[in-house]
Biopython code that builds the backbone (N, CA, C, O; Angstrom):
import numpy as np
from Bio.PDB.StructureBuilder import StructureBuilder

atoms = [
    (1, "UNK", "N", (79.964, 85.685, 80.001)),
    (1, "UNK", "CA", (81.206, 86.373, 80.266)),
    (1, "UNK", "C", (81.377, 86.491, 81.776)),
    (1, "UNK", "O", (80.563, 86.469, 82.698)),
    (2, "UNK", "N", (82.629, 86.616, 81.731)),
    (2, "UNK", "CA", (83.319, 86.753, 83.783)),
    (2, "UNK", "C", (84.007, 86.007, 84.508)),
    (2, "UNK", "O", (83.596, 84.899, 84.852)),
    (3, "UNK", "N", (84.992, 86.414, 84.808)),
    (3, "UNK", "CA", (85.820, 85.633, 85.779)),
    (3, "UNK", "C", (85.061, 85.016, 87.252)),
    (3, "UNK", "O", (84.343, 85.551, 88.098)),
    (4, "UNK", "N", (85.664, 83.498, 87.069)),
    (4, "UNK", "CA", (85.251, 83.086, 88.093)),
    (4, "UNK", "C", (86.630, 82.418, 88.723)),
    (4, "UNK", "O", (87.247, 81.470, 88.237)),
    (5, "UNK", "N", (86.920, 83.064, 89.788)),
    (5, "UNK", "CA", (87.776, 82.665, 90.527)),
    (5, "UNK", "C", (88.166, 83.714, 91.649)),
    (5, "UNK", "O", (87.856, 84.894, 91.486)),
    (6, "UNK", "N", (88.563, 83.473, 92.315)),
    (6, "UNK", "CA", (89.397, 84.656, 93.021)),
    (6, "UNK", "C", (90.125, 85.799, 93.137)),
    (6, "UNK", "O", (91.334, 85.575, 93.200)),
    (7, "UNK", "N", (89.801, 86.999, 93.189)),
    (7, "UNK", "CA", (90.608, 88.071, 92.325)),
    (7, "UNK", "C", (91.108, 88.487, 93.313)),
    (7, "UNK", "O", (90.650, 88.531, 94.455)),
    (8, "UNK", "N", (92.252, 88.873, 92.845)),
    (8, "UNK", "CA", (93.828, 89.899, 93.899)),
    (8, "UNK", "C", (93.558, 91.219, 93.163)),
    (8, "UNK", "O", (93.062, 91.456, 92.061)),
    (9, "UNK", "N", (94.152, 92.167, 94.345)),
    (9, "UNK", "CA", (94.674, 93.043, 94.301)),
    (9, "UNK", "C", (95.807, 93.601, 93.629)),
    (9, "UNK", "O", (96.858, 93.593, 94.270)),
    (10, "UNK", "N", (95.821, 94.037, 92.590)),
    (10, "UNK", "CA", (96.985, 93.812, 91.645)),
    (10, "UNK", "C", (97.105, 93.304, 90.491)),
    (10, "UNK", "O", (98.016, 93.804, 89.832)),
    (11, "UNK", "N", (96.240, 92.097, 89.755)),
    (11, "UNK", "CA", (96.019, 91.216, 89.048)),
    (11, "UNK", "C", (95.544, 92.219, 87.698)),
    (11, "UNK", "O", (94.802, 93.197, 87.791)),
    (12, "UNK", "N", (95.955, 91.882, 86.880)),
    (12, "UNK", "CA", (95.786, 92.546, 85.492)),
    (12, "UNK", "C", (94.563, 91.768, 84.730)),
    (12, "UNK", "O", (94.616, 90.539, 84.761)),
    (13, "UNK", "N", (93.525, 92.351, 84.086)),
    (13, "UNK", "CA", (92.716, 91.535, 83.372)),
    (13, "UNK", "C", (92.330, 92.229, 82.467)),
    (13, "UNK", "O", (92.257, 93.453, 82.566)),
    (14, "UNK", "N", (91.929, 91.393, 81.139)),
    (14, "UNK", "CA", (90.893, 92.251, 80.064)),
    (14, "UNK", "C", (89.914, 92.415, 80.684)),
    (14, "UNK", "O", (89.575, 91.501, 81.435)),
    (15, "UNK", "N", (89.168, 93.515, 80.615)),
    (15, "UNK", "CA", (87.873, 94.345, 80.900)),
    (15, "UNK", "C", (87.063, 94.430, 79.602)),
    (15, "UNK", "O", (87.770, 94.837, 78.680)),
    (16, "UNK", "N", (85.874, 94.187, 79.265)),
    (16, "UNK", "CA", (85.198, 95.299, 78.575)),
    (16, "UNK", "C", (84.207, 96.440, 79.240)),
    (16, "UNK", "O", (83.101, 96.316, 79.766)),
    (17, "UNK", "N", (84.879, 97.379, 79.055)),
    (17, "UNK", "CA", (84.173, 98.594, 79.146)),
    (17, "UNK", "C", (83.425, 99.434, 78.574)),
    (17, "UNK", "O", (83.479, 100.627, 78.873)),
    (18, "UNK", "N", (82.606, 98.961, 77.661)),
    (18, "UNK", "CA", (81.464, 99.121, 76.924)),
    (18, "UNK", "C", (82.022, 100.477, 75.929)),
    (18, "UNK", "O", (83.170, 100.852, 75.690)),
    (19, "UNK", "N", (81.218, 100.801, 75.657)),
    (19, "UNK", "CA", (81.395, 102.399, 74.604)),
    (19, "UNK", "C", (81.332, 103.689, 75.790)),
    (19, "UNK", "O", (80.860, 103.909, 76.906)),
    (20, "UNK", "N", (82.086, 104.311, 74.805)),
    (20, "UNK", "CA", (82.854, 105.548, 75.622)),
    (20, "UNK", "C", (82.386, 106.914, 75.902)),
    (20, "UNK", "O", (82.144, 107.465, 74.829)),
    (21, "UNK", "N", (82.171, 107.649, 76.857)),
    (21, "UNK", "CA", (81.162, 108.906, 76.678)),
    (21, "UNK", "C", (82.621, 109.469, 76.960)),
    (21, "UNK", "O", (83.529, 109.005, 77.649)),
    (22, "UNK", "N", (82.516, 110.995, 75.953)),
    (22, "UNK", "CA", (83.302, 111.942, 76.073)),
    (22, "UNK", "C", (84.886, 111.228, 76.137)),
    (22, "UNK", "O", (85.245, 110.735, 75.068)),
    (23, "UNK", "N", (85.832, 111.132, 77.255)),
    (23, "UNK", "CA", (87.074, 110.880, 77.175)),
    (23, "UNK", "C", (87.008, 109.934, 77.762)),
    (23, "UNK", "O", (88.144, 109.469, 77.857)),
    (24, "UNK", "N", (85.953, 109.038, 78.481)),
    (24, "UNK", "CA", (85.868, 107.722, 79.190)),
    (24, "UNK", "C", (87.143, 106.854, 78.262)),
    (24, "UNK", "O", (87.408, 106.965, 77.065)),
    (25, "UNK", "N", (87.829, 105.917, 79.382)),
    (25, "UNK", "CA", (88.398, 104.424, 78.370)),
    (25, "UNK", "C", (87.433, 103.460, 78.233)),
    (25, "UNK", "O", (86.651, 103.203, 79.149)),
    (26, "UNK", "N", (87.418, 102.986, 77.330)),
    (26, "UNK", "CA", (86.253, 102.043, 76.950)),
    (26, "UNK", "C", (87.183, 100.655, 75.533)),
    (26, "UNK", "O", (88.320, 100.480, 75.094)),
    (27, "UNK", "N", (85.857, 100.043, 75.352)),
    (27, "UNK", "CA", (86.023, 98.866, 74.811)),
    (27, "UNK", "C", (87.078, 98.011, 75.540)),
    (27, "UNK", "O", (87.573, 98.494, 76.558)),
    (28, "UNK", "N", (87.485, 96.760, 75.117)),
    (28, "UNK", "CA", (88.201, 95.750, 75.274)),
    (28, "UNK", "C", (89.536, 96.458, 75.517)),
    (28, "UNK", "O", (90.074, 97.243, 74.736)),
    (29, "UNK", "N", (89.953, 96.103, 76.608)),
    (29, "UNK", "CA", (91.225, 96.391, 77.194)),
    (29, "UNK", "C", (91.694, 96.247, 78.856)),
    (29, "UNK", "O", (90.892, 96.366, 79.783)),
    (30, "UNK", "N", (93.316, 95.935, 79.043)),
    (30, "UNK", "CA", (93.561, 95.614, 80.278)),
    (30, "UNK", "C", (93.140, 96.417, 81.208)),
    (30, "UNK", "O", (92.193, 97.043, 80.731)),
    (31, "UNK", "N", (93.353, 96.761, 82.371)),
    (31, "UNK", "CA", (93.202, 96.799, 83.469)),
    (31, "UNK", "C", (93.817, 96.126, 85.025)),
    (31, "UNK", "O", (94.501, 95.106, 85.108)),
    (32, "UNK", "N", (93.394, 96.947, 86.123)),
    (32, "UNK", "CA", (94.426, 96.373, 86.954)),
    (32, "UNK", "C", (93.627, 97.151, 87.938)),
    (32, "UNK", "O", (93.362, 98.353, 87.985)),
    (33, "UNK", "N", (93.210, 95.829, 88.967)),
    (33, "UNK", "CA", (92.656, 95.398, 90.126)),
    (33, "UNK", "C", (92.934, 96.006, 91.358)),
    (33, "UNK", "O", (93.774, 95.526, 92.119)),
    (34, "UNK", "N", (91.993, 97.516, 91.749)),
    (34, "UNK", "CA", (92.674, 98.244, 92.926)),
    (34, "UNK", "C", (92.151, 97.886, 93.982)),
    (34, "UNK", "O", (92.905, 97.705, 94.938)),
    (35, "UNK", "N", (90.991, 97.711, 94.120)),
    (35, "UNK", "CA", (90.290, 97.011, 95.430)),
    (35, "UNK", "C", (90.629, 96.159, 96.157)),
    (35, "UNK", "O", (91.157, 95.156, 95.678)),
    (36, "UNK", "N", (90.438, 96.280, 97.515)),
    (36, "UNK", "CA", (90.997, 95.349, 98.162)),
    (36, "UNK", "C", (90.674, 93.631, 97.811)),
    (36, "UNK", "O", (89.846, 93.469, 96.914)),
    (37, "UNK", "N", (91.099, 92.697, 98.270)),
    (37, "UNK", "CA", (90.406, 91.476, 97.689)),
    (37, "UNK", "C", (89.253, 91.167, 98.969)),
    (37, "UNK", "O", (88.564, 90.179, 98.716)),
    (38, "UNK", "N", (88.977, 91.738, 100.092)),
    (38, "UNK", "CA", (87.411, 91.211, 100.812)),
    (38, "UNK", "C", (86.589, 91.950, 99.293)),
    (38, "UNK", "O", (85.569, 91.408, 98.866)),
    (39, "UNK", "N", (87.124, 93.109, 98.643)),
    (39, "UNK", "CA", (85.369, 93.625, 98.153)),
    (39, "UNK", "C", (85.712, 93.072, 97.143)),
    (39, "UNK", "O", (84.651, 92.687, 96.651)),
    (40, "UNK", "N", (86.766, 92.682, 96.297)),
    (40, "UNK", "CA", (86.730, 91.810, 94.758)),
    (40, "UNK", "C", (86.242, 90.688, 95.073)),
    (40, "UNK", "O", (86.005, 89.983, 94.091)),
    (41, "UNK", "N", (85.964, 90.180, 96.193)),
    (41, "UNK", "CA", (85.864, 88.702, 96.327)),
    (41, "UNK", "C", (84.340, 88.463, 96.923)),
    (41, "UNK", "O", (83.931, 87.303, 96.984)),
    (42, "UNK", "N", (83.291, 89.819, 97.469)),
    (42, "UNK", "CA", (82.843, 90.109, 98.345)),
    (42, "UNK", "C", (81.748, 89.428, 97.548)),
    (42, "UNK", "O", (82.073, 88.698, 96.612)),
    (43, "UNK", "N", (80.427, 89.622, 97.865)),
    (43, "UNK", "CA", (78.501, 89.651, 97.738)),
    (43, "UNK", "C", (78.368, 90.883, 96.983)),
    (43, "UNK", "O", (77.236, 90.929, 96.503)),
    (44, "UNK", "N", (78.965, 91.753, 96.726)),
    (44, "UNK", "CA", (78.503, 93.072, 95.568)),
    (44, "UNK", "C", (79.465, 92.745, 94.086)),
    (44, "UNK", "O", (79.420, 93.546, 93.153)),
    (45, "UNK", "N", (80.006, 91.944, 94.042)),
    (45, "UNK", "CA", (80.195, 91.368, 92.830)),
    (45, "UNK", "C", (81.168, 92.547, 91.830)),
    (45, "UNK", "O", (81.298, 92.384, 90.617)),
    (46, "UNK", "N", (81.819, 93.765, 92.611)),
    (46, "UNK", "CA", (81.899, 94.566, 91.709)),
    (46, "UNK", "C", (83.670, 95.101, 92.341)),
    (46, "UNK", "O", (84.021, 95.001, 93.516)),
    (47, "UNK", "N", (84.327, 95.514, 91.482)),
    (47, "UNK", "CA", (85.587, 95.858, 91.824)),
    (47, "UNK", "C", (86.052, 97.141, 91.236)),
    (47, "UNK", "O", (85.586, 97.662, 90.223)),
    (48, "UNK", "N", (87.175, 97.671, 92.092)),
    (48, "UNK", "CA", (87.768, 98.717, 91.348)),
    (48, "UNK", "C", (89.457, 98.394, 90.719)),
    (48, "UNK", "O", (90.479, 97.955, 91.247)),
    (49, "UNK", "N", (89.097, 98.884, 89.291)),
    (49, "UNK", "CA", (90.129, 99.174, 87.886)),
    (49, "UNK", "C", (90.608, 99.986, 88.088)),
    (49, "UNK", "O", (90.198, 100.688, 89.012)),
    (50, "UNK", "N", (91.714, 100.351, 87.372)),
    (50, "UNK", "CA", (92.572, 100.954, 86.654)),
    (50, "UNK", "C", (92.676, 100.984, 85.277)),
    (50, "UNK", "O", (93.530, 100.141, 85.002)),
    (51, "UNK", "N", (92.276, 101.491, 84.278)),
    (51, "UNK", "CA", (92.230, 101.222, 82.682)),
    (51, "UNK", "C", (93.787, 101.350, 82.500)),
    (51, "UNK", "O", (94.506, 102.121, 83.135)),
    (52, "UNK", "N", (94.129, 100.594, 81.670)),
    (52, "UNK", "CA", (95.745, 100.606, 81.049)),
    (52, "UNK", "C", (95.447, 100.995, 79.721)),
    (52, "UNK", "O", (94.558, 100.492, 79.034)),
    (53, "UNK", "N", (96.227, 101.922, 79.371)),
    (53, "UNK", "CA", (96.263, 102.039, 77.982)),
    (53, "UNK", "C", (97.893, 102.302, 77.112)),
    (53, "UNK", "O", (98.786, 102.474, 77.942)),
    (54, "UNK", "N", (98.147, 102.331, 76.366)),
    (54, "UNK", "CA", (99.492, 102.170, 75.200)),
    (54, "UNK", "C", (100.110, 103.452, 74.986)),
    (54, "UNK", "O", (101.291, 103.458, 74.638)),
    (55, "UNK", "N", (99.217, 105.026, 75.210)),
    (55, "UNK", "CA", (99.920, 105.704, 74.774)),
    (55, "UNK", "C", (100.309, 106.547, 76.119)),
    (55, "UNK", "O", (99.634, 106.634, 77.146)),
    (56, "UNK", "N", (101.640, 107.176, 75.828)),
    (56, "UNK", "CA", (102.168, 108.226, 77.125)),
    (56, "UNK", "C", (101.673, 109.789, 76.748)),
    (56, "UNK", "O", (101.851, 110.366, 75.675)),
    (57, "UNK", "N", (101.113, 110.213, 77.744)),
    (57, "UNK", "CA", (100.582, 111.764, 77.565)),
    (57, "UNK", "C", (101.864, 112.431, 79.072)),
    (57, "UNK", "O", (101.397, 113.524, 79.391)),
    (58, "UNK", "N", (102.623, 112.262, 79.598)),
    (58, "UNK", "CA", (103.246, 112.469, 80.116)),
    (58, "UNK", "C", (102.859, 113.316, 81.461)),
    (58, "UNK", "O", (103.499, 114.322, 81.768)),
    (59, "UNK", "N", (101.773, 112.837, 82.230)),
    (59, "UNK", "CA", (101.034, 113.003, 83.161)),
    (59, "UNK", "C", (101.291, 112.212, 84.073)),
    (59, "UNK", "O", (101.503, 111.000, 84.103)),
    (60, "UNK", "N", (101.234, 113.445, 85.239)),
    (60, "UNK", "CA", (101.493, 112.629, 86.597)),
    (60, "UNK", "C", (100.383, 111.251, 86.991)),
    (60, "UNK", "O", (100.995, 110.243, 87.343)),
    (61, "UNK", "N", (99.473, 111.174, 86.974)),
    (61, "UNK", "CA", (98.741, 110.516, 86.782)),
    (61, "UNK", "C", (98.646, 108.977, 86.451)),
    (61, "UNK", "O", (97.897, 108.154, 86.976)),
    (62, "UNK", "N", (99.641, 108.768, 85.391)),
    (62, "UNK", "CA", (99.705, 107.896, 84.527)),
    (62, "UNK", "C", (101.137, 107.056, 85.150)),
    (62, "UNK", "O", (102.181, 107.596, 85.516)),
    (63, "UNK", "N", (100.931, 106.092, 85.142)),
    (63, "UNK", "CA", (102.304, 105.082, 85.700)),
    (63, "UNK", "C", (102.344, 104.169, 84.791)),
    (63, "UNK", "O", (101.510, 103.329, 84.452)),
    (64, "UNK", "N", (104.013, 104.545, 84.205)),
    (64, "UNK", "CA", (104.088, 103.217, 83.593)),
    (64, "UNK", "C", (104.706, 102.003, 83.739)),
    (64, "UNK", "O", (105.787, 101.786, 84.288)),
    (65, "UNK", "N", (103.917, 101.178, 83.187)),
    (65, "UNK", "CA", (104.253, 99.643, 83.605)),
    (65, "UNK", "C", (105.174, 98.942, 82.539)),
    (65, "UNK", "O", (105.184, 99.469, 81.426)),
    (66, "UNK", "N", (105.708, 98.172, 82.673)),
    (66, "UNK", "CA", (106.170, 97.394, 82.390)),
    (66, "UNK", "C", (105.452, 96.227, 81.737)),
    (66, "UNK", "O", (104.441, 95.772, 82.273)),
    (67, "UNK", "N", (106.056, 95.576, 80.284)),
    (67, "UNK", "CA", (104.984, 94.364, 79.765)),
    (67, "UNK", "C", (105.121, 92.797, 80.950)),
    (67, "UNK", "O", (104.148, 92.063, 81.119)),
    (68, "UNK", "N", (106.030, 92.628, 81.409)),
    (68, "UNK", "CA", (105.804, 91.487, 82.343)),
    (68, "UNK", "C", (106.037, 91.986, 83.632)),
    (68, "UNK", "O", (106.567, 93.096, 83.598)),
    (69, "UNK", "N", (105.848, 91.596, 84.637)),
    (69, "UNK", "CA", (104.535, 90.754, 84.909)),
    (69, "UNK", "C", (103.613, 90.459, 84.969)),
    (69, "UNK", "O", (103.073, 89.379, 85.209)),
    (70, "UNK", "N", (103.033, 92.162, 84.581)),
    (70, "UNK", "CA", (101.499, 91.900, 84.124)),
    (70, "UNK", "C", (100.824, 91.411, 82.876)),
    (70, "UNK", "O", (99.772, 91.919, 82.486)),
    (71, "UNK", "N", (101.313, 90.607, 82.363)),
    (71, "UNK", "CA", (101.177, 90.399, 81.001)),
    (71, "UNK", "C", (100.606, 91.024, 79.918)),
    (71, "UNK", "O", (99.725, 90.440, 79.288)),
    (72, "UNK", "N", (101.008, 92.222, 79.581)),
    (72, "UNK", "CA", (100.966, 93.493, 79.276)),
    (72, "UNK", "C", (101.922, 93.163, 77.018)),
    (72, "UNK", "O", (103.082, 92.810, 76.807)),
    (73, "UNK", "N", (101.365, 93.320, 76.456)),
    (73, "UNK", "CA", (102.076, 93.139, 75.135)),
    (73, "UNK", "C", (103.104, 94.174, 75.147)),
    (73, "UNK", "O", (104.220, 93.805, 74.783)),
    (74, "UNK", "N", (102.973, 95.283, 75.460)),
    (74, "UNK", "CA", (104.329, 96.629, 75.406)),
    (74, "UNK", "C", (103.954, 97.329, 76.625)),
    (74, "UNK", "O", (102.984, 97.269, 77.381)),
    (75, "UNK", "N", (104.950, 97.962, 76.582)),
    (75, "UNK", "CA", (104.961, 99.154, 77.980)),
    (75, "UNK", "C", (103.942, 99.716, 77.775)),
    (75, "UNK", "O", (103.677, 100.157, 76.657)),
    (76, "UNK", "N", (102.929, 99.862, 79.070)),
    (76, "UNK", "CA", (101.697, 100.743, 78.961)),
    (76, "UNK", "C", (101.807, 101.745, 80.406)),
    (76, "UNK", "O", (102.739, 102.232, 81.046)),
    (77, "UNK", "N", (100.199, 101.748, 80.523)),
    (77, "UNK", "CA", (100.560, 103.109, 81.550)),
    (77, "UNK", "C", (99.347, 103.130, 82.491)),
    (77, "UNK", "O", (98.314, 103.349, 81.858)),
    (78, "UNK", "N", (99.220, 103.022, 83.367)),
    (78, "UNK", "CA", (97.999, 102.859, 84.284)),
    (78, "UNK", "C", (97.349, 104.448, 84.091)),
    (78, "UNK", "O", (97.963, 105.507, 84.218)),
    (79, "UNK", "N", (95.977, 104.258, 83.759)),
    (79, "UNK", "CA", (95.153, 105.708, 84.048)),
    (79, "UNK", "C", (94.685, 105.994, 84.473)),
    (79, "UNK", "O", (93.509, 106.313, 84.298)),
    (80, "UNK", "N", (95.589, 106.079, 85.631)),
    (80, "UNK", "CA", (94.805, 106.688, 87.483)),
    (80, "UNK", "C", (94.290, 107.802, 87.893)),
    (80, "UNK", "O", (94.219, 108.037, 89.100)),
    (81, "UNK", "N", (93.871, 108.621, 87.016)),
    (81, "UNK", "CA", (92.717, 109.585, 86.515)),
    (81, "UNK", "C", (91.434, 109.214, 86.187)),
    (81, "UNK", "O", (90.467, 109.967, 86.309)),
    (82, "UNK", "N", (91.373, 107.836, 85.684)),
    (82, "UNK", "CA", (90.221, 107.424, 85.146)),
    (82, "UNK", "C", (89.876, 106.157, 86.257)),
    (82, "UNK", "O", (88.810, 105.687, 85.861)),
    (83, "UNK", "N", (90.087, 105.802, 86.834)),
    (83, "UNK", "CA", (89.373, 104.865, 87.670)),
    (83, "UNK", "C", (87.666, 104.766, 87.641)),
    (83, "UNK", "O", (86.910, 105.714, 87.852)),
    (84, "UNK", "N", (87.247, 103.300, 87.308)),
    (84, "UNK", "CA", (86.041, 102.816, 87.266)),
    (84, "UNK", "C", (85.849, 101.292, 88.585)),
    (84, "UNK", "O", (86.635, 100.471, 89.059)),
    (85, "UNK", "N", (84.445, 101.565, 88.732)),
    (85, "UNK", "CA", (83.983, 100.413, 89.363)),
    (85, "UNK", "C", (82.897, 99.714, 88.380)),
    (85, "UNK", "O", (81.859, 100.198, 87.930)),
    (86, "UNK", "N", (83.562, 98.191, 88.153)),
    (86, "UNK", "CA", (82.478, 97.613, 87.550)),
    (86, "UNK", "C", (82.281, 96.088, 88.249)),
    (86, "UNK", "O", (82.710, 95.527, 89.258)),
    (87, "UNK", "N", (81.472, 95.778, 87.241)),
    (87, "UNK", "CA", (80.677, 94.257, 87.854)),
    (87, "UNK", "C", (81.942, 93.503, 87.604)),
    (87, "UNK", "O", (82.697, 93.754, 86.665)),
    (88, "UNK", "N", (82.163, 92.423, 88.630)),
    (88, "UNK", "CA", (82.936, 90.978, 88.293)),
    (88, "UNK", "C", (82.866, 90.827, 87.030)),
    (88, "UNK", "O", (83.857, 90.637, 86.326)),
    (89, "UNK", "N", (81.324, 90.915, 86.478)),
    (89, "UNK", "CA", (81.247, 90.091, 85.002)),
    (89, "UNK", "C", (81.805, 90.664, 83.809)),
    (89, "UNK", "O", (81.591, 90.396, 82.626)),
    (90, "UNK", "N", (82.646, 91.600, 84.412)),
    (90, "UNK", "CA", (83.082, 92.323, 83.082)),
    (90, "UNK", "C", (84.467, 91.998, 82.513)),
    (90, "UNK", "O", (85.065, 92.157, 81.449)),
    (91, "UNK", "N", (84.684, 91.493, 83.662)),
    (91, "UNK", "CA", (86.401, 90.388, 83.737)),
    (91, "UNK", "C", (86.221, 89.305, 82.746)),
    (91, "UNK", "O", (85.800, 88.175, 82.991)),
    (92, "UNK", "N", (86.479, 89.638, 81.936)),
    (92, "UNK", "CA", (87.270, 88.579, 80.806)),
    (92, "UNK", "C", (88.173, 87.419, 80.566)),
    (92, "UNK", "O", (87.910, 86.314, 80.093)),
    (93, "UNK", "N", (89.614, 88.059, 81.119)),
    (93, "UNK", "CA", (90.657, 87.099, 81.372)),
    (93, "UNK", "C", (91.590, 87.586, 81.666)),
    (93, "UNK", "O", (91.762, 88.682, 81.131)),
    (94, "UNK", "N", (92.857, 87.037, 82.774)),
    (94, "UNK", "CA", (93.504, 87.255, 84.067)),
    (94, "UNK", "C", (94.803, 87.479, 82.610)),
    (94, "UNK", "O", (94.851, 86.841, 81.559)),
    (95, "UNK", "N", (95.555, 88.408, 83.002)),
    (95, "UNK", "CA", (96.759, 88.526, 82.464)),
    (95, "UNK", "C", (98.323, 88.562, 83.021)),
    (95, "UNK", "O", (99.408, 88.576, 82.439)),
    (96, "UNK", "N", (98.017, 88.568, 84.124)),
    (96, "UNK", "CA", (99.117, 88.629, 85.382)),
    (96, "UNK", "C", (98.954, 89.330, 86.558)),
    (96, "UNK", "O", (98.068, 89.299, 87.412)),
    (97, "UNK", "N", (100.009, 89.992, 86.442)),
    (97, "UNK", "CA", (100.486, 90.426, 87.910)),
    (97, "UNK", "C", (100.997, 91.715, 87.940)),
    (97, "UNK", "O", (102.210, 91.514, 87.867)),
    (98, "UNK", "N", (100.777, 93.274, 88.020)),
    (98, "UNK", "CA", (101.906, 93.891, 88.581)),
    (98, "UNK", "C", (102.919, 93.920, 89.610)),
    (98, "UNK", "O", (102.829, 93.314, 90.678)),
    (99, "UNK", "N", (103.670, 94.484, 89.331)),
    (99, "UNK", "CA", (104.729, 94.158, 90.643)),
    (99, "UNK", "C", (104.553, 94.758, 91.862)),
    (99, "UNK", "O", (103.944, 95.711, 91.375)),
    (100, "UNK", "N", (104.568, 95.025, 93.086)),
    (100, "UNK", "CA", (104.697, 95.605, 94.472)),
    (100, "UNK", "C", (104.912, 96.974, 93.977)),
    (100, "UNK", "O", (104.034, 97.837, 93.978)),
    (101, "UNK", "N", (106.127, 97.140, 93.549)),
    (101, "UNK", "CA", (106.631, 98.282, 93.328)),
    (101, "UNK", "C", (105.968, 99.371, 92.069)),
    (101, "UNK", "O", (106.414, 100.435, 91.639)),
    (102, "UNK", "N", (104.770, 98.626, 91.724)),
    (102, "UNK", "CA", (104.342, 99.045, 90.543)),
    (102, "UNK", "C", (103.035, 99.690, 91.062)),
    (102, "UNK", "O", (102.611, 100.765, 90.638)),
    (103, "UNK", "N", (102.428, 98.938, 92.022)),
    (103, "UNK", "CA", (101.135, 99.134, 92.774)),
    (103, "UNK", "C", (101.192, 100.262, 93.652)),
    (103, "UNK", "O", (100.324, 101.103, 93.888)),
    (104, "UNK", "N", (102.760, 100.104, 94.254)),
    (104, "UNK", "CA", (102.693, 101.284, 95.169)),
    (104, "UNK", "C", (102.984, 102.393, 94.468)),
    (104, "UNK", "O", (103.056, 103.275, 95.323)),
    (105, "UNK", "N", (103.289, 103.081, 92.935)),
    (105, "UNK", "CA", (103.428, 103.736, 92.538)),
    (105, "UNK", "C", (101.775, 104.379, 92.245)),
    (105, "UNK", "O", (101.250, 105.473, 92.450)),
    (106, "UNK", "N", (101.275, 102.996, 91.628)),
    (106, "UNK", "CA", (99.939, 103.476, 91.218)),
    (106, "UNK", "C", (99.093, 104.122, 92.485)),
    (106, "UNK", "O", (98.378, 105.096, 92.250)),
    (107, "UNK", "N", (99.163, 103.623, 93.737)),
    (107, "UNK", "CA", (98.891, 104.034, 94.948)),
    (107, "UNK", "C", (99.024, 105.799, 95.173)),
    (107, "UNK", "O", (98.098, 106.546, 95.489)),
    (108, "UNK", "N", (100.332, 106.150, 94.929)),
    (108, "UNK", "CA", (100.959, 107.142, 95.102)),
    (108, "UNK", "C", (100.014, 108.348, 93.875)),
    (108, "UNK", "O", (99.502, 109.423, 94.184)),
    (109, "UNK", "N", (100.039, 107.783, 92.676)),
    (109, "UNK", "CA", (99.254, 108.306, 91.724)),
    (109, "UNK", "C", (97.615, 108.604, 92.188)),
    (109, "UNK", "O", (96.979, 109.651, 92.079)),
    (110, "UNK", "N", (97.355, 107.797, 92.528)),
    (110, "UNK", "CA", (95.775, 107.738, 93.166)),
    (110, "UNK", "C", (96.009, 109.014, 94.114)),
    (110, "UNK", "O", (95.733, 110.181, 93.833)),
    (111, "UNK", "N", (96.568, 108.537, 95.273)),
    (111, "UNK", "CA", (96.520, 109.910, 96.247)),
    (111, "UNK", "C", (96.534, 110.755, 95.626)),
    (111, "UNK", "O", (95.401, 111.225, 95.734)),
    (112, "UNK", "N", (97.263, 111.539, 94.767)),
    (112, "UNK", "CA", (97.602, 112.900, 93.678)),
    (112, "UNK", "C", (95.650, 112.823, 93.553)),
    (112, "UNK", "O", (94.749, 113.475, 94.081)),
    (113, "UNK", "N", (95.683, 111.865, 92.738)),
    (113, "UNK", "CA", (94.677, 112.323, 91.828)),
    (113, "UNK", "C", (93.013, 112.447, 92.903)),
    (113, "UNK", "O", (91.984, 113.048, 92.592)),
    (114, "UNK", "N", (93.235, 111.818, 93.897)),
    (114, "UNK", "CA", (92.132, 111.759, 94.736)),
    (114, "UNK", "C", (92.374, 113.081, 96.002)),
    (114, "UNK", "O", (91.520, 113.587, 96.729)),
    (115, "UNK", "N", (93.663, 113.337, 95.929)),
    (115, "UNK", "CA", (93.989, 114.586, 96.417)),
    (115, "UNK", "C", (93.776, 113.667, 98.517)),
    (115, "UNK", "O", (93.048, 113.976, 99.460)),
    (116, "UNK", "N", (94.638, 112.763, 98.371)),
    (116, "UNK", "CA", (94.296, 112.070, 99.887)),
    (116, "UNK", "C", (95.377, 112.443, 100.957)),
    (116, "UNK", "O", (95.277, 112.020, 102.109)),
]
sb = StructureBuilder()
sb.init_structure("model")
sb.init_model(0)
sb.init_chain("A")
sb.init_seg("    ")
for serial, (resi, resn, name, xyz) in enumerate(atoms, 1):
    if name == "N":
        sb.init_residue(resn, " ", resi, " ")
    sb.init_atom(name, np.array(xyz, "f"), 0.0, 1.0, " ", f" {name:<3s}", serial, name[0])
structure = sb.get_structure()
């Protein structure tokens, strides 16, 4: 398992995220590529996510996306509360793209939630 290629900033991919402690997101599911691309691309092999998930809890937190461009099956919602760092090898397969305007939202969400 793992993507081999070049990863962006932005780029949507299946993840597996193993089994779930407490409210963790886990198992098979998208995601979306916050790290810059020197460290997705870097010698530590490891990047930072965004878990996407399907349902709206109506939290600031949560941004929702749109199914294209990230190749997304229905409107989902970035869970920028939950941010993980994992290995390259956990990248599965590339699903698209969010948009500019989608990233800088999630951006905006992060600050909230990282309190920056």
């Amino acid at each position: 398992m793992g993507f081999s290629g070049l990863i962006l900033r932005g780029e949507v991919y299946n993840v597996d995220l193993g089994e779930p402690v407490g409210h963790e997101p886990a198992h098979f599911r998208p995601t979306i590529v916050l790290s810059s691309d020197v460290i997705n691309n870097g010698p530590g092999a490891l990047v930072v996510v965004v878990p996407v998930g399907s349902k709206s809890y109506g939290l600031r937190s949560h941004v929702e996306l749109d199914r294209t461009p990230g190749g997304l099956d229905r409107v989902s919602y970035a869970r920028c509360d939950q941010l993980r760092v994992v290995s390259t090898q956990r990248l599965v397969d590339r699903r698209g793209m969010v948009s500019k305007d989608q990233m800088q939202q999630i951006a905006r969400a992060i600050r909230f939630v990282l309190d920056l």
